[in-house]
MMTF fields as JSON, N, C-alpha, C and O atoms, coordinates in Angstrom:
{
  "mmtfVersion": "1.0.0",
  "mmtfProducer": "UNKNOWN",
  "numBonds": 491,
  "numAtoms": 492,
  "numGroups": 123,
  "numChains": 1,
  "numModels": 1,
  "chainsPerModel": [1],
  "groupsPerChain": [123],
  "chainIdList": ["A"],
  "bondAtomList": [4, 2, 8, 6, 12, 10, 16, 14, 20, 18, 24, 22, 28, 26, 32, 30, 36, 34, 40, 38, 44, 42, 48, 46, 52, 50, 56, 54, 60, 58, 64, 62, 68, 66, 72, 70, 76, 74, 80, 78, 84, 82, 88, 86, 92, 90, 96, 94, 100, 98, 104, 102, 108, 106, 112, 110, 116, 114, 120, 118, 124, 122, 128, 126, 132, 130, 136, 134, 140, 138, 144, 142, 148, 146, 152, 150, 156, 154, 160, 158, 164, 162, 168, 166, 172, 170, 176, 174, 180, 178, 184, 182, 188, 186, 192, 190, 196, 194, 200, 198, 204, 202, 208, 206, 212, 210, 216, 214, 220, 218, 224, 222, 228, 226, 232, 230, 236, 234, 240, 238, 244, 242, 248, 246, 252, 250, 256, 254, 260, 258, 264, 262, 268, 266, 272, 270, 276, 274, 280, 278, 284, 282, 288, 286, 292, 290, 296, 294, 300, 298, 304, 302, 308, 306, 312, 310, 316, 314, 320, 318, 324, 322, 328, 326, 332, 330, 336, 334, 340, 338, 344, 342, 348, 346, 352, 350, 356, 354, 360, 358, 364, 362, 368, 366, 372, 370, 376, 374, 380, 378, 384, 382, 388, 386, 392, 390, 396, 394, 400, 398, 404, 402, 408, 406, 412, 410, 416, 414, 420, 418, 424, 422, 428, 426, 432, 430, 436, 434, 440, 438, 444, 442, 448, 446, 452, 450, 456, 454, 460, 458, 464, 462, 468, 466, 472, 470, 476, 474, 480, 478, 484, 482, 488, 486],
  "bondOrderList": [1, 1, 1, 1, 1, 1, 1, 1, 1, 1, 1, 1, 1, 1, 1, 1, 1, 1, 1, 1, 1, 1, 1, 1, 1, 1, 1, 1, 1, 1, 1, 1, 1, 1, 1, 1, 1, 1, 1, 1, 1, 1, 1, 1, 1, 1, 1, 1, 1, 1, 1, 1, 1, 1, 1, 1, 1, 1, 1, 1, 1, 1, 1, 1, 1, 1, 1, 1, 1, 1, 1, 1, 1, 1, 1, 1, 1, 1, 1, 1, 1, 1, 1, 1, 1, 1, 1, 1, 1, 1, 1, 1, 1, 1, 1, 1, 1, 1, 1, 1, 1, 1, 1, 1, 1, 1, 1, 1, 1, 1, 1, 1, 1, 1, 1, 1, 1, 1, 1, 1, 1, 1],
  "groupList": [{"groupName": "UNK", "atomNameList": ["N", "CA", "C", "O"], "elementList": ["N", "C", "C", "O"], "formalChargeList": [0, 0, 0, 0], "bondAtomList": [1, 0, 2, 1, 3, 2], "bondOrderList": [1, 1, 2], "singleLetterCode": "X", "chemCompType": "L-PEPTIDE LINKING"}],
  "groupTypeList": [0, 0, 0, 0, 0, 0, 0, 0, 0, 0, 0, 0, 0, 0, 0, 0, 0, 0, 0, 0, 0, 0, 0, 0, 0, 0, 0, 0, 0, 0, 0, 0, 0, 0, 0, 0, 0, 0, 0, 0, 0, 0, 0, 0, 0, 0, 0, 0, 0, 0, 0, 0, 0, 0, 0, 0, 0, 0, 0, 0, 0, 0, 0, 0, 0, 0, 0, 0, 0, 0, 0, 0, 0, 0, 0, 0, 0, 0, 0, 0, 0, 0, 0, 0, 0, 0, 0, 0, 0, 0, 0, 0, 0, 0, 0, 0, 0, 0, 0, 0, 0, 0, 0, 0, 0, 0, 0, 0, 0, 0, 0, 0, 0, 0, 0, 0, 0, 0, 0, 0, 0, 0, 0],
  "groupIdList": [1, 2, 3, 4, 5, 6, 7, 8, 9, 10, 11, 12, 13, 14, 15, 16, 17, 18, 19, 20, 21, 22, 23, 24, 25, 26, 27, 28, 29, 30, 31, 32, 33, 34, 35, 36, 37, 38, 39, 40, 41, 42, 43, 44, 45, 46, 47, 48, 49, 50, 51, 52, 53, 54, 55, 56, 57, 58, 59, 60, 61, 62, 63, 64, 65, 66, 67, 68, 69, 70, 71, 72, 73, 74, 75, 76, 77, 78, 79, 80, 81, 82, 83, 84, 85, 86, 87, 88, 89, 90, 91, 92, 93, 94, 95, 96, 97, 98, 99, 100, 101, 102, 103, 104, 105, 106, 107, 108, 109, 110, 111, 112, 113, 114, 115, 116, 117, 118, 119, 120, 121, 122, 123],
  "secStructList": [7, 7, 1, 7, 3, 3, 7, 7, 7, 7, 2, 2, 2, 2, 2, 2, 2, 2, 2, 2, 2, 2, 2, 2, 2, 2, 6, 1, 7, 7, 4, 4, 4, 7, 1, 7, 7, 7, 7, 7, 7, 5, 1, 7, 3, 3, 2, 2, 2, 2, 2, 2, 2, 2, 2, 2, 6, 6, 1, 6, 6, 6, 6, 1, 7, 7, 7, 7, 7, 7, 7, 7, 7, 4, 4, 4, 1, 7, 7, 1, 1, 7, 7, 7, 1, 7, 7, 7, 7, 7, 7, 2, 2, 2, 2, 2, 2, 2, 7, 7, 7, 7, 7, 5, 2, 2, 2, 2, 2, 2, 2, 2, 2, 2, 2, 2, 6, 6, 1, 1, 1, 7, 7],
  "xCoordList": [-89.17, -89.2, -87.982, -86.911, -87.998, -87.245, -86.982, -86.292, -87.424, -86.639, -85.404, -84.521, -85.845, -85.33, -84.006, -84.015, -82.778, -81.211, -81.107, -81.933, -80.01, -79.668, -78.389, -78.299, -77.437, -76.099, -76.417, -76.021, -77.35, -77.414, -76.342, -75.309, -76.402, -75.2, -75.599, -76.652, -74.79, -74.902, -74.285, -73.508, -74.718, -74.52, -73.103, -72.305, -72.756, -71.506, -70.206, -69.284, -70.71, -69.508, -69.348, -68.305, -70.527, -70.546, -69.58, -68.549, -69.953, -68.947, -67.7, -66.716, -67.609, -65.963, -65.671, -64.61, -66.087, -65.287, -65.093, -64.078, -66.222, -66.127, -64.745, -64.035, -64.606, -63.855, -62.316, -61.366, -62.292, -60.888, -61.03, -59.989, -62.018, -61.845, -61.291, -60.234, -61.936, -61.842, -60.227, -59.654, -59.613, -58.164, -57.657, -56.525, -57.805, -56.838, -57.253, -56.465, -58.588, -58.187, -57.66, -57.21, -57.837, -57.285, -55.214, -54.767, -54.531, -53.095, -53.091, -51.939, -53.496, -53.422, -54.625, -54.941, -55.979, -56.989, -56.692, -55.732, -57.444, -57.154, -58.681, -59.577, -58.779, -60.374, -60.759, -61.787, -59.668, -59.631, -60.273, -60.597, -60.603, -61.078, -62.668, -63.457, -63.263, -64.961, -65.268, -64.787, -66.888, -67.268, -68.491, -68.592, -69.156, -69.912, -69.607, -69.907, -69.282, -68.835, -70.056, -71.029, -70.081, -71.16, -69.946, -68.848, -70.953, -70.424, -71.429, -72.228, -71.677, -72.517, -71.11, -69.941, -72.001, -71.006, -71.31, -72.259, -70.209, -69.726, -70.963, -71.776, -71.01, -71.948, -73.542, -73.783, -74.468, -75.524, -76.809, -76.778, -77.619, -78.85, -80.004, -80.161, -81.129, -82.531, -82.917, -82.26, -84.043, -84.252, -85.199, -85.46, -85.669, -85.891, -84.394, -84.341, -83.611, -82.353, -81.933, -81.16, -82.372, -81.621, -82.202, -81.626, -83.995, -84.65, -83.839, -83.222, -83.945, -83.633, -82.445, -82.187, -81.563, -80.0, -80.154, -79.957, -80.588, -81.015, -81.969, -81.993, -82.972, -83.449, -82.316, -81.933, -81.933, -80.844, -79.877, -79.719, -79.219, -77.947, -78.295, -77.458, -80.002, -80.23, -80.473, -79.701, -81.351, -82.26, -81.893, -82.822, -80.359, -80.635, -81.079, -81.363, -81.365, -81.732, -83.71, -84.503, -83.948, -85.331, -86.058, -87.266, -85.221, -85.509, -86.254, -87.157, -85.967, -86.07, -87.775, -88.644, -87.854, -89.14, -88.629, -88.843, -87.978, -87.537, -88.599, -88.924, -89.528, -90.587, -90.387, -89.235, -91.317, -91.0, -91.129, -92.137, -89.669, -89.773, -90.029, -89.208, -91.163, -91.618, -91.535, -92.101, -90.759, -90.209, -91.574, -92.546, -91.695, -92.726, -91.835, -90.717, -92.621, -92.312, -92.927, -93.917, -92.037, -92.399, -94.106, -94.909, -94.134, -96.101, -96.984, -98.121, -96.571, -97.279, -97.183, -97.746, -96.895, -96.762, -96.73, -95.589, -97.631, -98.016, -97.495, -97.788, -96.837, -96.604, -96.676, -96.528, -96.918, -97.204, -95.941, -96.089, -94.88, -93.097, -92.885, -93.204, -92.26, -91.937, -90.281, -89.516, -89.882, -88.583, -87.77, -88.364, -86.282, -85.759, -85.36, -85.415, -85.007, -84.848, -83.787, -83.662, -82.666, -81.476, -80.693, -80.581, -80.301, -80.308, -78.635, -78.208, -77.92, -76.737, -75.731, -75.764, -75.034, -74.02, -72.519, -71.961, -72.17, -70.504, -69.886, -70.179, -68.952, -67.592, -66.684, -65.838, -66.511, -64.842, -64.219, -63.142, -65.077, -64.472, -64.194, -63.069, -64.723, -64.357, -63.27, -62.409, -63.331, -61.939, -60.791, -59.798, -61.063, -59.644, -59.293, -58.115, -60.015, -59.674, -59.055, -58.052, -59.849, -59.239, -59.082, -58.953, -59.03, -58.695, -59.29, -58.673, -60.722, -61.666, -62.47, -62.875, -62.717, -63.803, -64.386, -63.68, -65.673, -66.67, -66.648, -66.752, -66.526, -66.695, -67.874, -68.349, -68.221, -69.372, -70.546, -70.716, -71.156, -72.621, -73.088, -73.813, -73.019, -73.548, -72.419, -72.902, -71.14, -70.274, -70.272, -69.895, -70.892, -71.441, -73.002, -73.309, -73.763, -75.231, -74.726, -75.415, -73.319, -73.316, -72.589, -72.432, -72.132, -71.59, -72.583, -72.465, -73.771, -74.463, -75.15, -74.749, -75.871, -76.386, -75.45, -75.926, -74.02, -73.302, -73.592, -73.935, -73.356, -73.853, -75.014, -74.988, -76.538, -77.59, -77.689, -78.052, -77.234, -76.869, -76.097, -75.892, -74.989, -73.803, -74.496, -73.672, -75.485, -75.966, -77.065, -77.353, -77.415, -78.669, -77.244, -77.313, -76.103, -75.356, -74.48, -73.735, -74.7, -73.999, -74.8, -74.302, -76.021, -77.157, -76.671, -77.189],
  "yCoordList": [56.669, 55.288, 54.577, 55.176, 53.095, 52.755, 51.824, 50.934, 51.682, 50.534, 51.468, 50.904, 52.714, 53.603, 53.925, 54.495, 53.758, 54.171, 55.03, 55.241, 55.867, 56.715, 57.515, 57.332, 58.358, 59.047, 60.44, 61.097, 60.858, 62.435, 63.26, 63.141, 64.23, 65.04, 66.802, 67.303, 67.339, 68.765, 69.599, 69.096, 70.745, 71.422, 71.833, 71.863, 72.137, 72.57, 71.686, 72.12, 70.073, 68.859, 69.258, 69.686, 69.04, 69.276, 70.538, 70.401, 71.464, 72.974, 72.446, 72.389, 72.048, 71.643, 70.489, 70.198, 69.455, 68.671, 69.269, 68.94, 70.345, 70.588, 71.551, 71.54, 72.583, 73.507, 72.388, 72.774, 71.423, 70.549, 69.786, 69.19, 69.637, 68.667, 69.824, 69.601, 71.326, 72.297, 72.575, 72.884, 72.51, 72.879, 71.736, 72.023, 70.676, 69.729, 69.551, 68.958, 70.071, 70.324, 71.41, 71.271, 72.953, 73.918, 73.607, 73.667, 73.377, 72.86, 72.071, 71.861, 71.86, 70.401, 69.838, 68.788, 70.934, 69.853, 69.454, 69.9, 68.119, 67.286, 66.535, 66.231, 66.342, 65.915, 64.158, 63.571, 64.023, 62.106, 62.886, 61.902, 63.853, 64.006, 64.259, 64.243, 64.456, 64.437, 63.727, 62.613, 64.277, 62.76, 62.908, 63.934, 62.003, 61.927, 61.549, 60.368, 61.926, 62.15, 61.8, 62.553, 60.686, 61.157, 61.589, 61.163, 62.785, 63.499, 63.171, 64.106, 62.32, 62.014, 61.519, 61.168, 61.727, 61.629, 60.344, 59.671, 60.019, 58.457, 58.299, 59.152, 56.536, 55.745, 55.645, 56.383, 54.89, 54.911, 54.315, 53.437, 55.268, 55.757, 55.487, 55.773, 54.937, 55.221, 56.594, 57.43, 56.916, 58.035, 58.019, 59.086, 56.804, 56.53, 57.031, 57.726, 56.521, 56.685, 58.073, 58.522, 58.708, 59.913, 61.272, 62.288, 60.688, 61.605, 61.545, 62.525, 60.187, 59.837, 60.479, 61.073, 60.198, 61.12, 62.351, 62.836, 63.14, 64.345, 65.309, 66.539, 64.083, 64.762, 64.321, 65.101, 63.27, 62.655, 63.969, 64.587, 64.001, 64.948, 66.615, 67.31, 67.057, 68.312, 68.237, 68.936, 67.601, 67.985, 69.125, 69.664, 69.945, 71.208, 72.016, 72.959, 72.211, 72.957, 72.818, 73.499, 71.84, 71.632, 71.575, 71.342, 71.837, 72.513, 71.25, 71.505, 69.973, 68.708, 68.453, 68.042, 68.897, 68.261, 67.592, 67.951, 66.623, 65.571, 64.586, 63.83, 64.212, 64.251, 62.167, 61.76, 61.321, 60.224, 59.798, 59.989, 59.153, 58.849, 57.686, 56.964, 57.016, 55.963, 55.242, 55.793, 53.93, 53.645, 53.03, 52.911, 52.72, 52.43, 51.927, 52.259, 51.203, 50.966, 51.665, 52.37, 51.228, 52.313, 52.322, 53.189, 50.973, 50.588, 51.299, 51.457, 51.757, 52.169, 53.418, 53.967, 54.353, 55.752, 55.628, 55.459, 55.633, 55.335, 56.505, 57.35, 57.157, 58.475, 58.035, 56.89, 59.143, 58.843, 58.362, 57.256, 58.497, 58.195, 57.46, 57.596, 56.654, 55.328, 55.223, 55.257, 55.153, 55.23, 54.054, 52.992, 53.99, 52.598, 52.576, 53.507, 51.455, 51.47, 51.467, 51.555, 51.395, 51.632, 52.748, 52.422, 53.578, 54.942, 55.626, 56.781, 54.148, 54.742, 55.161, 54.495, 56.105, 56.013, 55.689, 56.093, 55.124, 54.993, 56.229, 56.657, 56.792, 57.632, 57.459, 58.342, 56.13, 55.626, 56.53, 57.124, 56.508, 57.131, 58.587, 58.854, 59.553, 60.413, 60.296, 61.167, 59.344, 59.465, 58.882, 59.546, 57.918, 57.556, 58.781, 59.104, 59.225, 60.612, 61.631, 62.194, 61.966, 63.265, 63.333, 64.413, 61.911, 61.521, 62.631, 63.281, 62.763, 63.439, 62.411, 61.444, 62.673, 61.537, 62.824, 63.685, 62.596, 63.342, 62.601, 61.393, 63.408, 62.962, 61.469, 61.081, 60.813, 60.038, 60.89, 61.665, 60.503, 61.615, 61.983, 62.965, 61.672, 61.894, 62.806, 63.845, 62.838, 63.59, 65.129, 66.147, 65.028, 66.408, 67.167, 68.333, 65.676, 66.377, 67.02, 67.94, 66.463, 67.418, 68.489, 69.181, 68.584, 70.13, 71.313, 72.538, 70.294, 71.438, 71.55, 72.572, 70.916, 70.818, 72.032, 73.024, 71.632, 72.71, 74.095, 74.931, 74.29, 75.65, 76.647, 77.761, 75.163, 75.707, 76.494, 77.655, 75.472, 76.033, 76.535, 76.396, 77.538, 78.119, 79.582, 80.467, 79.907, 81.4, 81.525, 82.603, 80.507, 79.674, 79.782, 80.122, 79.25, 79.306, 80.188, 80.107, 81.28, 82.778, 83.644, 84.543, 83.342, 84.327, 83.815, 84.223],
  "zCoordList": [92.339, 91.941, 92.544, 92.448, 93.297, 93.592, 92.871, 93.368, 91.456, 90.921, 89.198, 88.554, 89.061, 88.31, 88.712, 89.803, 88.194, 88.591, 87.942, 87.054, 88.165, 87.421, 88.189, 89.403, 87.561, 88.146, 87.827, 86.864, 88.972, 89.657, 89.314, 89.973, 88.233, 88.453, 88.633, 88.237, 89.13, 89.221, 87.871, 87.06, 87.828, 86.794, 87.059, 86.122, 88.223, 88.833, 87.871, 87.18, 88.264, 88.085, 86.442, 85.949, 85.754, 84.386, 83.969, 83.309, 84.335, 84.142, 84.718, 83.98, 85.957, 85.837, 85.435, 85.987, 84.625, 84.041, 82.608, 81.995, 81.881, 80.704, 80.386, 79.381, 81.909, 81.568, 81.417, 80.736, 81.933, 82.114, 80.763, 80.485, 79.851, 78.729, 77.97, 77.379, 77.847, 77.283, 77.425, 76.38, 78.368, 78.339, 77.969, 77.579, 77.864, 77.451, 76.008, 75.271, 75.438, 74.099, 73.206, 72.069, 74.18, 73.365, 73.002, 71.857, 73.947, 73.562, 72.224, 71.847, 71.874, 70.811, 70.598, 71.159, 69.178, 68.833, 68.156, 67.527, 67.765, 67.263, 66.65, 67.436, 65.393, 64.512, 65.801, 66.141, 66.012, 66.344, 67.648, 68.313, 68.314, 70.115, 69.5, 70.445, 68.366, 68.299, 68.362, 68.154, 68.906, 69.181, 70.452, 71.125, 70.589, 71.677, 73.068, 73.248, 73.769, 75.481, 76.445, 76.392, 77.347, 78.556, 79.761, 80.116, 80.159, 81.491, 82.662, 82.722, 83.513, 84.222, 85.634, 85.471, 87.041, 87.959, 88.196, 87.795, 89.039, 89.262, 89.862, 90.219, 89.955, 91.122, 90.493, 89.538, 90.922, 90.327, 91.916, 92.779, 91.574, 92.678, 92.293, 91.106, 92.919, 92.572, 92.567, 93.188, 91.842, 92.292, 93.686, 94.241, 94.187, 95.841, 96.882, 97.897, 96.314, 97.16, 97.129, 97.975, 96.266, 96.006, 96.855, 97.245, 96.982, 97.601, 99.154, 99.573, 99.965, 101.194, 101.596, 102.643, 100.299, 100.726, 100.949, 102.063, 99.765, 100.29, 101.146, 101.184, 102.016, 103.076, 104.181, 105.053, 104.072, 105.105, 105.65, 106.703, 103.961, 104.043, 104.722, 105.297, 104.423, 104.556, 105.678, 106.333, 106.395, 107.767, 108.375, 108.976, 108.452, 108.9, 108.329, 109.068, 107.12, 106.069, 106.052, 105.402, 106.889, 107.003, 107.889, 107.845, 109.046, 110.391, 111.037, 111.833, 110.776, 111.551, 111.262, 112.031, 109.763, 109.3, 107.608, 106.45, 108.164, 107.407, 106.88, 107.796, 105.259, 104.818, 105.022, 105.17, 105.007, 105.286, 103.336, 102.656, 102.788, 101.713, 101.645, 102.211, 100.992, 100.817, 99.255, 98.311, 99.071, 97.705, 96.984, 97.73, 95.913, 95.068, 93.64, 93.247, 93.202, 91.49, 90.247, 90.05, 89.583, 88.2, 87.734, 87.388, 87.923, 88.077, 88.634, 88.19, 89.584, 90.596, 90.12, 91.068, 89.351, 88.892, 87.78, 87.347, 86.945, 85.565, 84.987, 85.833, 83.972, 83.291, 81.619, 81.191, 80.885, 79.223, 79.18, 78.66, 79.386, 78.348, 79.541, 80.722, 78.881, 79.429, 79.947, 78.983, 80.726, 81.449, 81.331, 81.517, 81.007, 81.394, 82.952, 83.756, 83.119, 84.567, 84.844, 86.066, 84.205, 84.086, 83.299, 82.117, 83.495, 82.559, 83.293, 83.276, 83.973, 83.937, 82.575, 81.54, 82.712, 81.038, 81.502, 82.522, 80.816, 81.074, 80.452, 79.336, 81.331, 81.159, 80.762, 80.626, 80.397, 80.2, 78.947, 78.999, 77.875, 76.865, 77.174, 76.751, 77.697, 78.15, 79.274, 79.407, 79.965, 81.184, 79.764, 79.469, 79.219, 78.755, 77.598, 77.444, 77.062, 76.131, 76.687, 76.247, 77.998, 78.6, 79.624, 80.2, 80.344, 81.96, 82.83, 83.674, 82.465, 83.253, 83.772, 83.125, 85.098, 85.605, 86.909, 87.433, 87.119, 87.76, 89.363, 89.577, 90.13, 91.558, 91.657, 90.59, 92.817, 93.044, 93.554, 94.495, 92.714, 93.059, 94.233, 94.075, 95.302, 96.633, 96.996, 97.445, 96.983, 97.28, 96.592, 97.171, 94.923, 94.348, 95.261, 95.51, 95.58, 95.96, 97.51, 97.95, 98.488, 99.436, 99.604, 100.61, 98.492, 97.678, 97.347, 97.34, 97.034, 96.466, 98.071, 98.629, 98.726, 100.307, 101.204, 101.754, 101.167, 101.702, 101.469, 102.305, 99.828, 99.277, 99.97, 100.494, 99.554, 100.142, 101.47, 101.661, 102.401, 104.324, 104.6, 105.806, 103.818, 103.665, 103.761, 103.993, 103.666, 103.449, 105.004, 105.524, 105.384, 106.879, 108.505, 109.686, 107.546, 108.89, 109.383, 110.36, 108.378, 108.682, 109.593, 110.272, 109.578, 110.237, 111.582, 112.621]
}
């Protein structure tokens, strides 16, 4: 959908921002740090944009059969549950609590891209 946003995150960013909230609360907990946290990575993407990046970012990984992504609206793909179209979350309370903030998402998705072709470019 190209009218659906949202901040792509990897499981990776999540584990390392948790293990960094996790140490800055074992020194000193404290009842005032509960609470509800979003951990979501910076920046905000369609999920149209997100496909494009990641055939963009892969094409070696796909041996130059790069798929043609074509954007559409939420209309146009009818599903039972109904989506907002905006589904970014703010971090702030988590950065100003524990001055954790998550990379910008495209910079995590070519982390994980690296990973993938990291085992393709040894052969």
């Amino acid at each position: 959908m190209d009218d659906q946003i949202g901040a792509p995150t990897t499981s990776l960013e999540i584990a390392r921002a948790t293990c960094s909230v996790v140490n800055a609360v074992l020194p000193a907990a404290s009842d005032a740090w509960a609470g509800t946290y979003h951990m979501t990575c910076g920046g905000s993407v369609s999920w149209c944009g997100f496909a494009k990046a990641i055939f963009a970012q892969g094409q070696r990984l796909l041996q130059g059969k790069t798929p043609q992504v074509l954007p559409i609206q939420s209309s146009d793909y009818p599903t039972p549950a109904k989506r907002p179209l905006n589904s970014v979350l703010s971090n702030e309370k988590l950065f100003a609590r524990f001055k954790v903030r998550l990379p910008i998402w495209d910079a995590a998705m070519e982390e994980v891209l690296e990973s993938l072709a990291a085992p393709q470019l040894r052969r």
